[in-house]
N, C-alpha and C positions, 0 to 999 in steps of 0.2 A: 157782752161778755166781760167779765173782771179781769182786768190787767194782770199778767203774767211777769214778775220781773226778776222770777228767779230760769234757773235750768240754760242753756245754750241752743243753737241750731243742730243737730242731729249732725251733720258731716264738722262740727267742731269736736264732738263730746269726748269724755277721757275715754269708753267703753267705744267707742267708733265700731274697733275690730268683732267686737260679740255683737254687734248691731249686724253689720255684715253676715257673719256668718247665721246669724236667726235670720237672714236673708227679708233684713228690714222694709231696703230696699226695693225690692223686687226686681222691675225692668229697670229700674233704672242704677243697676250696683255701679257698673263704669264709673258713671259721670258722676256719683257719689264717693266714690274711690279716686279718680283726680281731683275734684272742688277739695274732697280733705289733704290730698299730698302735695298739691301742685298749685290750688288756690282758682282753679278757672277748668273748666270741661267745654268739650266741642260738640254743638250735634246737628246732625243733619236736618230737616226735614224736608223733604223730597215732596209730599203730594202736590196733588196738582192747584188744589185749589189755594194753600199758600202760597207756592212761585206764579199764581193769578193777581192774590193780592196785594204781594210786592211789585209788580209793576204795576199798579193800580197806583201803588204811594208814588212809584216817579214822575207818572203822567201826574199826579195832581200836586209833586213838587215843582215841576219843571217849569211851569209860568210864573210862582210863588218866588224862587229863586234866580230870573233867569236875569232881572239888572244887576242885582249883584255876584253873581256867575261874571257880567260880562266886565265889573270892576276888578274883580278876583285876577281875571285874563290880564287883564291889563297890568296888573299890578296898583293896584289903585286900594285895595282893600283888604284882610284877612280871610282865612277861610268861612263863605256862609254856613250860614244853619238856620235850622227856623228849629222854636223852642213850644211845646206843649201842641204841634200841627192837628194831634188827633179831636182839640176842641170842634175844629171847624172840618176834618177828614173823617170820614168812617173805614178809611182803608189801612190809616195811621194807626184808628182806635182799637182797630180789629188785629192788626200785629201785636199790638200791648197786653191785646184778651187773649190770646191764642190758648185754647183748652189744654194742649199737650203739655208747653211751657208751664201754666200755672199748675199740673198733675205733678211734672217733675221737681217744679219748686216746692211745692208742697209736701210731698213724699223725702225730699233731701234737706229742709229745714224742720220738719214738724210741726210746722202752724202754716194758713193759710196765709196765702200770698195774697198783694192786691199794687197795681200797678198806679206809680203816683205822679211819674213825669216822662214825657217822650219827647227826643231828640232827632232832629234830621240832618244827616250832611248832603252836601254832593258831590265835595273833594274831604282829600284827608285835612284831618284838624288841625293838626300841626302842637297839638298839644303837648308840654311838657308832663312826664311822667305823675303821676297822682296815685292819693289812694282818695276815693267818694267819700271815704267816711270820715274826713273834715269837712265836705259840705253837707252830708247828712247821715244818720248814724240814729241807734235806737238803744235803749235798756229794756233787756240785758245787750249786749253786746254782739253784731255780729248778724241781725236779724235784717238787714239791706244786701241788694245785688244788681248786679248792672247787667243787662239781657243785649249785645251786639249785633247784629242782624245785618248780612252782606245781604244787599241789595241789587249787587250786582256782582260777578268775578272780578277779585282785588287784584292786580300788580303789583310788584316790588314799586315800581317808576313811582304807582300813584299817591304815597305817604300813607302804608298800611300801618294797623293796629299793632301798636307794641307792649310789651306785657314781661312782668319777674316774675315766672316759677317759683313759690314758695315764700316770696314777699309777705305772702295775705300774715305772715306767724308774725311779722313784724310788734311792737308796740302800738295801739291805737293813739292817736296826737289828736290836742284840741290847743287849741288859742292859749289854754289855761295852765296845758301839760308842757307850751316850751318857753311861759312865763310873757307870752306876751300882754300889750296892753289895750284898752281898749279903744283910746284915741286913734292909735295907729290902725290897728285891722280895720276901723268901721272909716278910716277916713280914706285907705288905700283905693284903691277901683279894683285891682286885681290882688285880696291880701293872699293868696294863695299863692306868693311867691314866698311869705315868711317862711313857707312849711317845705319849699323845695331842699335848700341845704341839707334840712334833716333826711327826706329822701333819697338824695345823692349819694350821703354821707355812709347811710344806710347801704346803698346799693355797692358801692367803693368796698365796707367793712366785710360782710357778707357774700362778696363775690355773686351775687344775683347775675344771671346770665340774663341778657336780654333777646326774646326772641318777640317773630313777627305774626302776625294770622294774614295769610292770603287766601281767604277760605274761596268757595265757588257759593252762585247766589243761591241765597235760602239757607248756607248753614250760619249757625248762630255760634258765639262764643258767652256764656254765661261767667261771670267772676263773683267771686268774693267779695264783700262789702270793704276787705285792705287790700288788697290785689293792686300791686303798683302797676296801672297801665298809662299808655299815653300816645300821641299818633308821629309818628316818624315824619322828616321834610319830605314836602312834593317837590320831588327832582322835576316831574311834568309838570308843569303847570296845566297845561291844556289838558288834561286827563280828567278823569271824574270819577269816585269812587262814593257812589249811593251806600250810602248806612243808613240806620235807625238804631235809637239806644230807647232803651223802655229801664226805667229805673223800679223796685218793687222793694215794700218795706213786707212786712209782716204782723199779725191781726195781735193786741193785746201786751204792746208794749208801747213805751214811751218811745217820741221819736224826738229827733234833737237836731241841732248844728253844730257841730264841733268848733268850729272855724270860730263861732262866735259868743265860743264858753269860755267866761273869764273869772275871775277868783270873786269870793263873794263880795268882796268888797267893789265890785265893780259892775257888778249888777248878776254873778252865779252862771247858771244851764243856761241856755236859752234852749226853749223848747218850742217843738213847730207843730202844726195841726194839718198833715198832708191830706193833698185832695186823693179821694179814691174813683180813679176813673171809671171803673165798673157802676159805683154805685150812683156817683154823678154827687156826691158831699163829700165834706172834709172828716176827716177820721180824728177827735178829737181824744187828749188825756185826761181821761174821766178821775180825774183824781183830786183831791183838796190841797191846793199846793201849799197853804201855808203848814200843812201836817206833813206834805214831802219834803220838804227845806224851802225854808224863807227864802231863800235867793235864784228860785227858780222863776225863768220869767218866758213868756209866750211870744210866738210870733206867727 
């Protein structure tokens, strides 16, 4: 199909409310009505055969992680994760495909989902507040989301999910928008601390309240492609708090890194060719790039 690069996600649009009321939506108006007010919606699913296959993902995390679980304990390491686990899992694969998720992604952005990276913890991350869409981001604007998956009932103790209400309206940032250069981000290990001040700063001006998800297992929290979230300290250490993140771009757009877009003179876009898990190939940008700007470059 032909690249789409005009129009927005349906829960962004100026016309939101007449979409609503034509009851665009259908089942799913709620979570359509928080992802637009709030940046993030919560949803259940209860059946059985999902809280089956979430503990299918622990049993076949649980050997994968368990040396360095026991470095963690100790103090010896940061929090594990294991990164894209559904290669070699069909139980990982199978939370990422989940038919409901991809109806209501689908239904609350307007174009077809397709999931292009899955994440595992087993403790909280400990992660400093973020928005994704400096690691990855598409044109038009807006067309990525992050799918959170309790794996298990979270505690306060365990370094649960933390999240701004309303953040997502923020300004989108790229390597490019806060002048940095390209020496610096590509020689950094972690340049994703250039871009914390400006969130911070953000969160300070703005008065973002921060709240937590201690969801029960099986519900999900779905975000916003700017959604400042991030994971709180483990007061427990010894505690354990199973997630999966499914990350999902959307069909007929470019897809990008923000993080590693720099001014033309410095090599422009960097543009990315995401894998599509369903389909088992990379989703490429079908377009002639010296006719889209000369300083667009691939990765």
């Amino acid at each position: 199909m032909p690249l789409d690069l005009t129009g927005q996600p349906l829960i962004d649009r100026s016309d939101f409310q007449q979409l609503l009321e034509a009851n665009y939506f259908g089942r799913w108006r709620e979570e359509a009505i928080s992802l637009h007010d709030k940046g993030y919606c919560v949803v259940n699913l209860s059946k059985s055969d999902w809280l089956a296959n979430i503990d299918e993902v622990i049993e076949d995390l649980q050997p994968l992680l368990e040396a360095d679980l026991k470095l963690w304990d100790c103090g010896e390491s940061g929090p594990p994760r294991l990164q894209d686990g559904w290669i070699d899992h069909g139980s990982i694969k199978a939370l990422a495909l989940e038919p409901i998720v991809l109806d209501l992604l689908r239904h609350l952005y307007g174009r077809e989902p397709f999931a292009f990276q899955t994440l595992n913890f087993a403790v909280g991350s400990e992660q400093h507040f973020h928005s994704d869409a400096v690691h990855f981001h598409s044109y038009p604007n807006g067309f990525m989301c992050g799918v959170w998956i309790a794996l298990q009932d979270v505690q306060s103790e365990s370094g649960p999910l933390i999240y701004f209400p309303g953040s997502h309206r923020l300004p989108y940032l790229s390597s490019r928008s806060l002048g940095l250069v390209r020496d610096a981000v590509m020689g950094e290990r972690h340049p994703q601390r250039f871009f914390e001040p400006s969130w911070q700063q953000a969160v300070n001006e703005h008065a973002f309240e921060k709240q937590q998800f201690l969801p029960k297992r099986g519900d999900l929290l779905i975000w916003h492609a700017n959604l400042l979230h991030g994971g709180e300290p483990v007061q427990d250490k010894t505690s354990r708090r199973w997630s999966q993140v499914n990350h999902y771009f959307f069909a007929n757009c470019l897809y990008t890194t923000p993080m590693r877009n720099f001014a033309s003179e410095e090599g422009g876009t960097c543009l990315r060719n995401p894998f599509d898990i369903a389909k088992g190939t990379q989703r490429f940008n079908h377009v002639e790039w010296q006719d889209l700007n000369p300083t667009l470059s691939k990765v």
